[in-house]
C-alpha positions in Angstrom: 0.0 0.0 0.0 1.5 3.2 -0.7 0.4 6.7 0.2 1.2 10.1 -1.4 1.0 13.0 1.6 -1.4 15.8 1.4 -1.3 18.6 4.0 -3.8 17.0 6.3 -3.1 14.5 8.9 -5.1 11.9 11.0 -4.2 12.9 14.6 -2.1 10.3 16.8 -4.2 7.1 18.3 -4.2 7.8 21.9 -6.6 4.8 22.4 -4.4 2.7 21.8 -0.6 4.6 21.9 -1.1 5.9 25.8 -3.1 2.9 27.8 -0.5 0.5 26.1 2.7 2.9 25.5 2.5 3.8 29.2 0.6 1.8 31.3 2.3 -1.5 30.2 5.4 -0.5 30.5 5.0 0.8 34.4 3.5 -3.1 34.3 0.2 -2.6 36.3 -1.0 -6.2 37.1 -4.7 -6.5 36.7 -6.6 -9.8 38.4 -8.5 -11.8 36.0 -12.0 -11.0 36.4 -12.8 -14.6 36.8 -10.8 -15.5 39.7 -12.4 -12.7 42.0 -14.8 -14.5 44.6 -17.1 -11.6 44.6 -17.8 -11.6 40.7 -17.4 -15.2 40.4 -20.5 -17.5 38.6 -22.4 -19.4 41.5 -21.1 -23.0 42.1 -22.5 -25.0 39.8 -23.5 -22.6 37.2 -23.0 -23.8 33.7 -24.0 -20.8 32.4 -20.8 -19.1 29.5 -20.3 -15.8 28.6 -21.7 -14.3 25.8 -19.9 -14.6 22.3 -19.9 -11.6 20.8 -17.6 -12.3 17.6 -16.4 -14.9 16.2 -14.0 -15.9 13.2 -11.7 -18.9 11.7 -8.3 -20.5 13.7 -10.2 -20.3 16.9 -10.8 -16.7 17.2 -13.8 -15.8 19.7 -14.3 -12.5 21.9 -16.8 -12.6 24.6 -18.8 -9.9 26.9 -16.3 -11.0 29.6 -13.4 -10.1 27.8 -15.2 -6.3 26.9 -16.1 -5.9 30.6 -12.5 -7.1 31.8 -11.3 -4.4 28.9 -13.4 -1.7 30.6 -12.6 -2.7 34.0 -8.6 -1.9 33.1 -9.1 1.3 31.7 -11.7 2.7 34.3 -9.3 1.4 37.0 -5.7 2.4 35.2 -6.6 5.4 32.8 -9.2 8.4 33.0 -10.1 6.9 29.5 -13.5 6.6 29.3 -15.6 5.9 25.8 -19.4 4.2 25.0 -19.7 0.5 25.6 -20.1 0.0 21.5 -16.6 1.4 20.9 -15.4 -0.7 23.5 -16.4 -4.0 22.3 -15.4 -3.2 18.8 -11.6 -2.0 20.5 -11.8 -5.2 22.0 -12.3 -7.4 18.7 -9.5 -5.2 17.7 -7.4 -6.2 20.2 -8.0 -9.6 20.2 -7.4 -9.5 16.5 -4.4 -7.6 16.6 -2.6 -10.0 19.4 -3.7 -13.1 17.5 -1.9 -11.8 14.3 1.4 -10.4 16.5 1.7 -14.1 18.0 0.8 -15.7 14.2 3.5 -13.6 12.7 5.5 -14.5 15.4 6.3 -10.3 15.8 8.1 -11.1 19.9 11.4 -12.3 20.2 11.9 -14.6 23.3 14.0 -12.0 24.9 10.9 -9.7 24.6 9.4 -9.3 28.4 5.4 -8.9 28.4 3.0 -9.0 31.3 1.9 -12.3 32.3 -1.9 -10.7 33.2 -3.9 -11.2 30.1 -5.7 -8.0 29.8 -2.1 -5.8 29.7 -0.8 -8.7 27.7 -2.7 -9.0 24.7 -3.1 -4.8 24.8 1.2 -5.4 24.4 0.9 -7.8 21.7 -1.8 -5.3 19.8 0.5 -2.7 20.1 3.8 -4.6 18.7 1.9 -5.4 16.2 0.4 -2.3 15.2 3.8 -0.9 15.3 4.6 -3.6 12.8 2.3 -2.3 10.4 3.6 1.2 10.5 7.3 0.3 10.3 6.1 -1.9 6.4 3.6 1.0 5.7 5.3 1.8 2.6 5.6 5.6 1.8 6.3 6.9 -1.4 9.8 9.2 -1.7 7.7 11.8 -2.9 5.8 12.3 0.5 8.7 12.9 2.3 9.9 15.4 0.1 6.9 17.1 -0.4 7.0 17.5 3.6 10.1 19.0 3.4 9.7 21.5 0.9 5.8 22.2 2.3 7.5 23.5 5.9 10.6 25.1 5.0 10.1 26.5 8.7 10.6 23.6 10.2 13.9 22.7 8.6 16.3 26.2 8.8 20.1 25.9 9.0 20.1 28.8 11.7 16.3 29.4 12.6 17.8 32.5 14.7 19.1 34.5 12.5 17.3 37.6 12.5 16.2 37.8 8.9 13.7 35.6 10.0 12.7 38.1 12.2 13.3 41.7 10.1 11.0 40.3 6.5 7.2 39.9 7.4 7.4 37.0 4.7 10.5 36.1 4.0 11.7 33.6 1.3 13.7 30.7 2.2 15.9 29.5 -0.6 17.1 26.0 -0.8 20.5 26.7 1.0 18.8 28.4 4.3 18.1 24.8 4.9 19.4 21.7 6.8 20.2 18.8 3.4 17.4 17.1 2.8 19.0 13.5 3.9 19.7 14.5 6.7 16.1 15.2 8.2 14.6 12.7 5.7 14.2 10.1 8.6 13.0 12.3 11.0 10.2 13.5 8.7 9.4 9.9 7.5 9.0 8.7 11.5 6.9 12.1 11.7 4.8 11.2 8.9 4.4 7.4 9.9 3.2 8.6 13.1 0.4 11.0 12.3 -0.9 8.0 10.0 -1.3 5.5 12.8 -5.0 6.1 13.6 -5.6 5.4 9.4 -3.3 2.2 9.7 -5.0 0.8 12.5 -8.1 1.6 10.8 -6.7 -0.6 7.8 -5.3 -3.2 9.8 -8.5 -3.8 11.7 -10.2 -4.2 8.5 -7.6 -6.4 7.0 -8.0 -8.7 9.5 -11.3 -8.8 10.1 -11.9 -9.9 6.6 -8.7 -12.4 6.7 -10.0 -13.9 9.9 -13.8 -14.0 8.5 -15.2 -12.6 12.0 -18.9 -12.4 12.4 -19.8 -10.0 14.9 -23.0 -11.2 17.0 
């Protein structure tokens, strides 16, 4: 897939980039919903949780894994959104762990939490990051960048002339060479198109895993 960059970006993810950027890493354990006495089924019940999408190679996401979802981001983040977003970031996270573990995306060096909530929220992320390191960007973009905001690439940005001419013109040698910011503005551009590549990820995969929501 390869993108050509206008002026207008898609803001940063927080959804995802904060809860999992941040709170994995200080490595909040979270108890497993199931193993608390108090919210625990009543001996004997048979009764399972609620299916609430399902798809091929085993996949399945359940109202017990939205609440559990819910119940780490009310108790770990002031992130707070409608139920019908969170079930669909759940399938999303589900989807995106499965694929990180498929694709076999951690090394066995790699540390993650052993709680599954934080754990599969770690595995989303890796993988997400995944798709925006192989998003492939055409050379164009990144030029066009540079030459669109001069500004933000000056040789001496205090000299005064910037200061003296109300508009003043910025020839090509007032600036820093072009390869040597190139990978700074590639990693800048890459960034304000994560919220559009999880977008297309999540709609890769539900399609590849053939999930039916219920």
């Amino acid at each position: 897939m390869s993108l050509r960059l206008t002026r207008t970006f898609v803001p940063h993810s927080l959804f995802v980039a904060l809860p999992v950027v941040i709170l994995i890493s200080l490595g909040f354990s979270v108890s497993v919903w199931a193993s608390d006495p108090s919210t625990a089924s009543p001996q004997g019940s048979s009764s399972e949780p609620t299916v609430i999408a399902e798809g091929k190679h085993g996949f399945r996401v359940t109202e017990k894994d939205v609440q559990e979802l819910i119940d780490f981001f009310k108790t770990y983040t002031i992130f707070d959104t409608t139920e019908k977003e969170y079930r669909r970031y759940t399938v999303q996270t589900f989807l995106f762990a499965k694929e990180a573990e498929r694709l076999g995306l951690v090394s066995e060096t790699e540390a993650l939490p052993e709680d599954p909530v934080p754990r599969r929220l770690a595995l989303a992320n890796i993988y997400l990051e995944h798709r925006l390191k192989n998003l492939k960007l055409e050379p164009e973009a990144v030029l066009s960048y540079y030459r669109a905001f001069p500004e933000r690439y000056l040789k001496d940005p205090t000299d005064k002339k910037w200061e003296t001419q109300p508009r003043p013109l910025i020839e090509e040698s007032d600036l820093l060479p072009f390869d040597q910011v190139a990978p700074q503005i590639e990693a800048f551009i890459r960034g304000q198109l994560r919220k559009r590549v999880e977008l297309w990820a999540y709609e890769d995969l539900l399609s590849a895993y053939q999930v039916a929501m219920k």
